[in-house]
C-alpha positions, 0 to 999 in steps of 0.5 A: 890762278891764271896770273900763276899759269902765266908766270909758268909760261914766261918762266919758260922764255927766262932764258931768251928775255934776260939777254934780251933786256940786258942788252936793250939797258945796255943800248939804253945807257949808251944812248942816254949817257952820249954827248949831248943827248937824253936829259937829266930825268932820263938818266935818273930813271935808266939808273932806277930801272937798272938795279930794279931789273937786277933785282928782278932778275935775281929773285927766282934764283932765290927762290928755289 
């Protein structure tokens, strides 16, 4: 029941954590994908991360 009351919460701050994890994987992506910088591992998780959070954020809207 408790993990059921915290998900009520943070569905609350839905409309400021969206926005705010786009635009941390967008600065992710650019410091990854800059000239001479983050190695190969990295960007193959920054790709995997992407469309999991995508995902993620989608799956409420689906839900109703």
């Amino acid at each position: 029941m408790a993990s059921g009351a915290l998900a009520a919460r943070v569905a609350d701050l839905q409309i400021v954590l969206v926005p705010v994890s786009i635009l941390s994987l967008v600065v992710a992506h650019y410091l990854a994908h800059r000239k001479g910088a983050g190695g190969r591992g990295q960007r193959i998780a920054l790709w995997i991360a992407t469309p999991v959070s995508l995902a993620l954020w989608t799956v409420p809207h689906l839900m109703r």
